[in-house]
C-alpha positions in Angstrom: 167.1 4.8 -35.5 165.2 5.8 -33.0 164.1 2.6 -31.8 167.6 1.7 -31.5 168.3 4.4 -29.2 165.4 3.7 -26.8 166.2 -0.1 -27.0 169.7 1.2 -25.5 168.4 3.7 -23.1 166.1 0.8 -21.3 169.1 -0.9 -20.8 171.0 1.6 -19.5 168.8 2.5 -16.9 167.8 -1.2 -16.1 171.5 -1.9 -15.5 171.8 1.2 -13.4 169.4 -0.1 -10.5 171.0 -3.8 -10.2 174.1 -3.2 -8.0 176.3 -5.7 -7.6 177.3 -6.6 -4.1 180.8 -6.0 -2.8 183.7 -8.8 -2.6 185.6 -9.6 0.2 187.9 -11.9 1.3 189.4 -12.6 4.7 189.8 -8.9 5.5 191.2 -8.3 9.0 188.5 -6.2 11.1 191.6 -4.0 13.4 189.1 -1.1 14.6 185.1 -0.5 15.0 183.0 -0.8 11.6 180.5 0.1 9.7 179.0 -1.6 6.5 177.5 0.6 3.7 176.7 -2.2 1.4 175.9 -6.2 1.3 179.3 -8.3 1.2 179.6 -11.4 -0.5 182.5 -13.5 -0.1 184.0 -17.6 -1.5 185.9 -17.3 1.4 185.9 -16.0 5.2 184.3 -12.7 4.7 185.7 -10.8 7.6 188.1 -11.6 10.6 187.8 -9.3 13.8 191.7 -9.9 15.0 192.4 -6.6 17.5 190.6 -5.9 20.6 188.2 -3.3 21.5 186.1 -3.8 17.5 182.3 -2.7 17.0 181.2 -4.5 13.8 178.1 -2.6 13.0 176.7 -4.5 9.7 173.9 -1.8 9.7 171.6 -4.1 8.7 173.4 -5.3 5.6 173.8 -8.7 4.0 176.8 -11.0 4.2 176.6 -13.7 1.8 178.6 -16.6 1.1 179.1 -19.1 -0.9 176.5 -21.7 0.1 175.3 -24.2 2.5 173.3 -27.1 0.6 170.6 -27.8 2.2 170.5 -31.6 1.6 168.9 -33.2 5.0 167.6 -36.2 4.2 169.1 -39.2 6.0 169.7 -41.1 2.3 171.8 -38.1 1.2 174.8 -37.0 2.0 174.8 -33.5 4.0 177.8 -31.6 1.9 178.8 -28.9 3.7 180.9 -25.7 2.5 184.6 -25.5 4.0 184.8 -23.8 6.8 184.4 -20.5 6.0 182.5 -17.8 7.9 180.8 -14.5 7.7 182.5 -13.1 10.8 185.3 -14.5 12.5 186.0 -13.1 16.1 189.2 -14.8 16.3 190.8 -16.3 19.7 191.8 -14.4 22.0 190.3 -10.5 20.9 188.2 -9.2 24.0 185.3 -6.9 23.8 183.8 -7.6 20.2 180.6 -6.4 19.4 178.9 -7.7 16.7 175.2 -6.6 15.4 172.9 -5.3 13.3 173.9 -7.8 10.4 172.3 -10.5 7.8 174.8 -13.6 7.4 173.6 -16.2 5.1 175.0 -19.1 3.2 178.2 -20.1 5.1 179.5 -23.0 6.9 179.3 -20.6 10.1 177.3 -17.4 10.1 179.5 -16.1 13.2 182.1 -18.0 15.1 183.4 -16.6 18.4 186.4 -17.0 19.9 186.7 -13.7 22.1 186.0 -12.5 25.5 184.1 -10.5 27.2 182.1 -9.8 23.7 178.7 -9.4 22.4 176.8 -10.3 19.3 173.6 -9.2 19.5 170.5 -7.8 16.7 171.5 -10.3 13.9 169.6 -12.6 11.7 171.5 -15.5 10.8 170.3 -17.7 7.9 170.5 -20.6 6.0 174.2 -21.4 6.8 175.3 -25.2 8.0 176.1 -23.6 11.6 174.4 -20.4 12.5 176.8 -19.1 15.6 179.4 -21.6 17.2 181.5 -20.8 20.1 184.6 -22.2 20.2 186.1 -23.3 23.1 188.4 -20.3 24.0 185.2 -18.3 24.1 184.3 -16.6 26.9 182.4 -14.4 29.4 179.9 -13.3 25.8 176.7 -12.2 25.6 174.3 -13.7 22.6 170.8 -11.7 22.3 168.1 -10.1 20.4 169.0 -12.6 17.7 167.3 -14.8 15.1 169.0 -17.6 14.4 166.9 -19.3 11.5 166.8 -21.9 9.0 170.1 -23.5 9.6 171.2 -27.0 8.1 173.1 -28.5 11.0 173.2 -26.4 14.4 171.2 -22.8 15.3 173.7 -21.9 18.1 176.8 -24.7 18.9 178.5 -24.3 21.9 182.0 -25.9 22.3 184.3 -27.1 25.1 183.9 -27.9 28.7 185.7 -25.1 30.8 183.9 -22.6 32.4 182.8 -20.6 29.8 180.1 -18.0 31.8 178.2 -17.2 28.4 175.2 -15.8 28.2 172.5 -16.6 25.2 169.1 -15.3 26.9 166.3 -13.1 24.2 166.8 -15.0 21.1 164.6 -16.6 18.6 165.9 -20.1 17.2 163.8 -21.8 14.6 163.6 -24.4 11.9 167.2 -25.7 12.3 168.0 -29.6 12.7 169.5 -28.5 16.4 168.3 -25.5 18.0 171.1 -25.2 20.8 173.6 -27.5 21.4 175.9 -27.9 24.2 177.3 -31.4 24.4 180.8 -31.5 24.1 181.8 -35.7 25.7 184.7 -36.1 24.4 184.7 -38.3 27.1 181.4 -39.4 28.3 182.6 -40.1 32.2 183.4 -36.8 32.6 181.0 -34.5 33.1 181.9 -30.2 33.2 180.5 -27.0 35.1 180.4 -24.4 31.9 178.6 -21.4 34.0 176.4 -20.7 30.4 173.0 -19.5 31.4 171.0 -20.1 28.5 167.4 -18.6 29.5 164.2 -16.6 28.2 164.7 -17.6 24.6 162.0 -18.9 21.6 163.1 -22.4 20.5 160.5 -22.9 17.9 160.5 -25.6 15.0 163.3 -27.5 15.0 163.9 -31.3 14.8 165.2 -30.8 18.4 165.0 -28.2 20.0 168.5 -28.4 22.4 170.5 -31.2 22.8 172.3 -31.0 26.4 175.5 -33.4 27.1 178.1 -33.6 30.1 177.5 -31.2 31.9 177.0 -31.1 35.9 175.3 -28.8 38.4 174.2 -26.0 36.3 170.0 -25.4 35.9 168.4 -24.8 32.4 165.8 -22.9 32.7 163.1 -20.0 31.4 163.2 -21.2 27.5 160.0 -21.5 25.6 159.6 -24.3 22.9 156.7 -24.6 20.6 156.2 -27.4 17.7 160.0 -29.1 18.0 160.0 -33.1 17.0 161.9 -32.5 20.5 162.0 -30.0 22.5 165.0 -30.9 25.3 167.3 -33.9 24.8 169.7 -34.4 26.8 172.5 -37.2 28.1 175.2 -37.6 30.4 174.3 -34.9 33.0 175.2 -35.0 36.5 173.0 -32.9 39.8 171.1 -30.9 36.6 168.5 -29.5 36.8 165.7 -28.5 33.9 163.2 -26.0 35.5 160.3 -23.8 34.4 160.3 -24.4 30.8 157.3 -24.2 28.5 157.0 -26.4 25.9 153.7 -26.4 23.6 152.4 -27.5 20.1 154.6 -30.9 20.5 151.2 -32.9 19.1 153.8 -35.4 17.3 156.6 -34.8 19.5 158.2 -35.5 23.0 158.8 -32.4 25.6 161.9 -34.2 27.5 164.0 -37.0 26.7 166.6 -37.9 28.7 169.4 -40.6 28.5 172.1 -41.7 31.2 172.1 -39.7 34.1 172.8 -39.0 37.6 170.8 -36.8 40.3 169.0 -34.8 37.5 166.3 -33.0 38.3 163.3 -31.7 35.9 160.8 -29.8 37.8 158.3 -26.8 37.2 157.9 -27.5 33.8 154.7 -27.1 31.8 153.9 -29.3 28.5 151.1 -28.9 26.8 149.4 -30.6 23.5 152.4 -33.0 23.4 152.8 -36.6 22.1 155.0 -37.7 24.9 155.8 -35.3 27.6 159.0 -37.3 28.9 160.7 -40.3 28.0 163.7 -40.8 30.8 165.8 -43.5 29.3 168.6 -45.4 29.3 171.0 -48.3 28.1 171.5 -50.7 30.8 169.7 -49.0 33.8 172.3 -46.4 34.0 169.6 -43.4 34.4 169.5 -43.2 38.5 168.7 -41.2 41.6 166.7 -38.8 39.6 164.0 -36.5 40.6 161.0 -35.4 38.6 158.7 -33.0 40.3 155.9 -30.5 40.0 155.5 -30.3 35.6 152.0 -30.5 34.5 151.4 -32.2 31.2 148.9 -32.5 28.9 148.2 -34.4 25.5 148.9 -38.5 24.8 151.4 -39.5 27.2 153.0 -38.3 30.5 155.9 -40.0 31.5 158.2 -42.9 29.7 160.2 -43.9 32.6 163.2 -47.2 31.4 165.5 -46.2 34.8 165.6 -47.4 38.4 165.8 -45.2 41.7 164.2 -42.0 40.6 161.3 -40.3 42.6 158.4 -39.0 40.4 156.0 -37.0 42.4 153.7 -33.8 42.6 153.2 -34.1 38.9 150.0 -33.3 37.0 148.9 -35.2 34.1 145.8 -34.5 31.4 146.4 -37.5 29.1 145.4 -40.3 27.6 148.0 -42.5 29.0 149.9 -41.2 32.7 153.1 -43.1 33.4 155.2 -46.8 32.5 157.9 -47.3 34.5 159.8 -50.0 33.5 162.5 -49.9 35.4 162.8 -50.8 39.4 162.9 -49.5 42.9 161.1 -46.4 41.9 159.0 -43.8 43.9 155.9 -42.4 42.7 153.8 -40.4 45.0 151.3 -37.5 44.8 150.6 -37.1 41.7 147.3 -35.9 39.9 146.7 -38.1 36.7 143.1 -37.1 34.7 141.4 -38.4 32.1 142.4 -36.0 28.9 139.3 -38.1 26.6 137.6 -41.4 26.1 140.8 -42.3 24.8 141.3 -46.0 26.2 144.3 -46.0 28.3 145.8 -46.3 31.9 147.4 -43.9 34.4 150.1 -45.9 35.9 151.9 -48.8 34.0 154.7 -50.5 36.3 156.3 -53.0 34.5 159.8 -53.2 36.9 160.0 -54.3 39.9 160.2 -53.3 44.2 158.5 -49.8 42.9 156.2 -47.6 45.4 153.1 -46.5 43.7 151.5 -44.2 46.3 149.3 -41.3 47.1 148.0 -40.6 43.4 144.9 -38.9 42.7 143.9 -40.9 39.1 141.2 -41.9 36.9 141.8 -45.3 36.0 143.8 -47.8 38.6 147.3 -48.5 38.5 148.4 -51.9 37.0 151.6 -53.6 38.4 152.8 -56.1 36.3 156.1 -56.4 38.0 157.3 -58.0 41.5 157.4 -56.7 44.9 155.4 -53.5 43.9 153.5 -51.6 46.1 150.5 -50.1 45.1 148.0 -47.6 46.7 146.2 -45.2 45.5 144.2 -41.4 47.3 143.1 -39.0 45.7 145.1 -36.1 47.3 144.8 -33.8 44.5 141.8 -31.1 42.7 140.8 -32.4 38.9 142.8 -30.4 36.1 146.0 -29.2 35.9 147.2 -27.6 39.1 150.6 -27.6 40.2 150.9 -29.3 43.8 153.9 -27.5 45.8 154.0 -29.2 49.0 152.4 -32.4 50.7 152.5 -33.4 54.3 150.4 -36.7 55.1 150.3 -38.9 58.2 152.0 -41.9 57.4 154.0 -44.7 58.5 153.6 -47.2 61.3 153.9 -47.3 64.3 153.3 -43.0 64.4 154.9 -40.9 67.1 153.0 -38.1 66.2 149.6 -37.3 64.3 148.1 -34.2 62.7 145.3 -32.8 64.4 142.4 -30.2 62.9 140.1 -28.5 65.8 137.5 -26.0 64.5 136.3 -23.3 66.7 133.8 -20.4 66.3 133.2 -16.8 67.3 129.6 -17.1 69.8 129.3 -14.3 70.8 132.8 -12.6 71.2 134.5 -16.0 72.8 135.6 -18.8 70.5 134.0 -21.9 71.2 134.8 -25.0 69.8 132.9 -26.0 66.6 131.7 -29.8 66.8 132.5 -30.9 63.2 131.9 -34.7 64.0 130.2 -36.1 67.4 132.4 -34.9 70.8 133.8 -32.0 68.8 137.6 -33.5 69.6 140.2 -33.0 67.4 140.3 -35.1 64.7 143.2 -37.1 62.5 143.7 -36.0 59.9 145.0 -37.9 56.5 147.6 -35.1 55.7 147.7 -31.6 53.8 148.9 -30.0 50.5 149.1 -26.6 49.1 149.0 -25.2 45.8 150.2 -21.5 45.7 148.5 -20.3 48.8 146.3 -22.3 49.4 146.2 -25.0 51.3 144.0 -28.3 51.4 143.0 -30.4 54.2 142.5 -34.2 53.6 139.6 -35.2 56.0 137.5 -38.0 53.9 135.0 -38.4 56.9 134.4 -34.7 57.5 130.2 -34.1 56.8 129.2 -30.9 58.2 126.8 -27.9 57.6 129.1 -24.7 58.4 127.1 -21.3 59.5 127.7 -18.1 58.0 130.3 -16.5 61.0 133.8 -16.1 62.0 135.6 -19.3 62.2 139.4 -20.3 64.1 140.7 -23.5 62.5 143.5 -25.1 64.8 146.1 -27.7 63.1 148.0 -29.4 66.1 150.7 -32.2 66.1 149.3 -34.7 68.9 150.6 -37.4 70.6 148.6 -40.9 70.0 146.6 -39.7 73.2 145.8 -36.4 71.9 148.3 -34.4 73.4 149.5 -31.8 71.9 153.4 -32.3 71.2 156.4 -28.9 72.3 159.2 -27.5 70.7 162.3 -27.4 72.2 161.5 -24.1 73.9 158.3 -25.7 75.3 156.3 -24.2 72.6 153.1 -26.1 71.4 153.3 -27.5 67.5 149.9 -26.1 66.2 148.8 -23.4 63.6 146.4 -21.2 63.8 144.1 -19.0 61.0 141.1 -17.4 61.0 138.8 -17.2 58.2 135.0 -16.1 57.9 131.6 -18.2 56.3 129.5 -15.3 54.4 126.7 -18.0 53.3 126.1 -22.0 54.6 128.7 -24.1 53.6 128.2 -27.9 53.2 131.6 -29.4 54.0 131.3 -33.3 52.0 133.0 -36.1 51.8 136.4 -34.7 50.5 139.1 -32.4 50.7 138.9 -28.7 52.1 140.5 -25.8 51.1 141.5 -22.7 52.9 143.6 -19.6 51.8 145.9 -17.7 53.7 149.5 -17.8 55.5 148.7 -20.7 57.3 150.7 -22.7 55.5 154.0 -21.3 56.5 152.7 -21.9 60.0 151.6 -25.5 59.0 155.2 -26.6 57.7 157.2 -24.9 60.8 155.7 -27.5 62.7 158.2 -30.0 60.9 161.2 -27.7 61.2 
């Protein structure tokens, strides 16, 4: 008997501590809210449908009924209907949703309200983690982690002006990180306003996937270890800017199909397969600029398009650019050897392309027609972004730069005879990166004293004479600098720090 009762009491108390979590079904959110338990739902689990609602899910769990998880490309992906944890429904302005768990949907949160925020939520293992319909607007999305989902992270729908805001948020392991590409028809491309910046993209089979969409900038993200990290088609005057992308070792950083006047500059890729492939189907991909990105790892640029300028780019890898497509510009760019990998720094297999200007560790190969191919080092070894490039070029020239050195003797400056005559010289041109700027003077060989030193840049005539402004003003810069120890000036480039720059590029103003 007594065994009995104890074999009863265990029960008891075992059943007291599993607690069973709370239905719900489609229950219509009308004021602000406050979980005090984990919801699981078959259905819709709640619907925010009045204006003015703070769902608080206090960092509760919203369950539903399932998303299979079935990815492979030989089985079918069988989604739940579409059910969500929270519905903001159409129309409802200033929703705030946080603070929750949502797992196991077909949409963790979809938003159709305005002027709304959803904010300190981890949504999990659904088919979509947050999609915004199209009547969506004017929302904020941050502070989230948006994790583990089968289709989409965060899917972004329609083509209006939407002004949303998704900046903060951690998006990992989901087939599609972000996606906004809504071509219903792929001629048209739409000005949504999003600004989509400062978030982790981390892990995913691509990271975002961009579509149709026209004069907007994406920018300020941070990728590491996507299959892709940005993929994109159909964009008109874009522009992708300062984004870091790391750990893509198997990957591609940027890969780009038909487009018009994009632009992808300032970005950094680093340990990466492929750092861009710019693609398309019948040499549709045009007028494109690609600027300022340094790269590192197996291969810079993929380049299948026509009309696009690649330039101030800096490359550590095995393999620099092929550019298969024509009538192509490709100047100024900094291509080093990454390892004894066998490999080659410029591949042009198009034709009527301008390979100039490149600073690189292996020479070009043309395999093409009319190409033109040249190749000086303008550029320091490593990876060092190059901001701006001025060089004497072009025939017949109307006007030259000019470098005249002088030197404090004594209290007067006195000009410093850098080559026999002491004249001012021609120089090949000058670059800067951040502030400093570089003179490129391959015959300059001289033994510089310690002392105060004037360096003069002029614009000259072809007789030497140095050429006015409007106002009558001479076109030179001037900046001091000082020599604390003997300074051998070789065969090369030479640097100098300072606001001289500024000066430098008003000459061309």
């Amino acid at each position: 008997m007594k065994k009995t009762i104890l074999t009863i009491f265990v029960f008891i108390f075992i059943a007291s501590l599993v607690k069973a979590n709370t239905e719900c079904f489609s229950e219509n959110i009308t004021e602000s809210f406050i979980l005090q338990d984990n919801y699981h739902s078959e259905k819709t689990c709640f619907e925010i449908v009045s204006n003015d609602v703070t769902f608080d899910c206090n960092g509760y769990t919203i369950s539903g009924p399932g998303a299979l998880v079935a990815r492979s490309d030989n089985e079918k992906r069988i989604g739940v209907p579409p059910y969500a944890g929270i519905r903001a429904k159409s129309g409802t302005t200033n929703i705030i949703i946080k603070n929750c768990k949502i797992k196991d949907f077909n949409t963790g949160i979809e938003s159709g309200s305005e002027d709304s925020e959803i904010k300190e939520n981890l949504i999990t293992k659904n088919k979509y983690g947050v999609v915004f319909s199209s009547e969506s607007k004017n929302t904020e999305m941050k502070y989230n982690i948006i994790s583990d989902n089968v289709e989409v992270g965060i899917d972004i729908k329609g083509t209006s002006e939407r002004e949303l805001e998704i900046t903060d948020n951690t998006v990992e392991k989901n087939k599609i990180g972000i996606k906004q590409y809504y071509c219903v028809n792929p001629q048209n491309r739409y000005t949504t306003k999003n600004i989509i910046e400062y978030n982790l993209i981390k892990q995913n089979e691509e990271g975002v996937y961009l579509g149709c969409l026209k004069d907007e900038t994406f920018k300020h993200n941070v990728f590491k270890t996507n299959e892709i990290a940005i993929k994109a088609a159909g964009l008109k005057d874009y522009t992708i800017k300062d984004n870091q992308i790391f750990g893509n070792s198997q990957g591609t950083g940027i890969k780009v199909y038909s487009s018009d006047g994009l632009k992808i500059t300032e970005n950094t890729m680093k340990d990466i397969s492929t750092g861009m492939v710019v693609y398309s189907q019948d040499q549709t991909l045009t007028n494109s600029e690609i600027s300022h990105n340094i790269i590192s790892g197996g291969f810079g640029i993929n380049a299948y398009s026509e009309n696009n300028e690649i330039f101030l780019n800096s490359f550590e890898t095995r393999r620099g650019m092929n550019i298969k497509g024509d009538n192509n510009i490709i100047i100024n760019n900094s291509i080093v050897k990454y390892d004894q990998v066998a490999g080659y720094t410029i591949l042009v297999e198009g034709d009527n392309n301008i390979v100039e200007d490149n600073c690189l560790w292996k020479d070009a190969v043309a395999e093409g027609e009319g190409n033109t191919i040249y190749t000086d080092c303008i550029a320091v070894g490593g990876l060092t972004r190059i901001d701006s490039y001025i060089q004497n070029e072009g025939a017949p020239l109307t006007a030259y730069l000019r470098m005249k050195v002088q030197v404090d003797y004594f209290g007067r400056w006195k000009d410093y005879k850098i080559i026999s005559g002491g004249a001012p010289i021609i120089i090949d041109g000058i670059y800067s990166i951040k502030d400093r700027f570089n003179i490129i003077n391959p015959e300059l060989r001289k033994i510089a004293k310690p002392g105060r030193y004037r360096l003069h840049i002029i614009l000259t005539d072809s007789h030497g004479n140095i050429l006015k402004d409007s106002n009558g003003n001479n076109l030179e810069a001037t900046q001091e600098f000082s020599i604390s120890t003997h300074q051998v000036a070789e065969q090369g480039d030479i640097s100098f720090f300072g606001s001289i720059w500024d000066a430098i590029r008003n000459l061309f103003n």
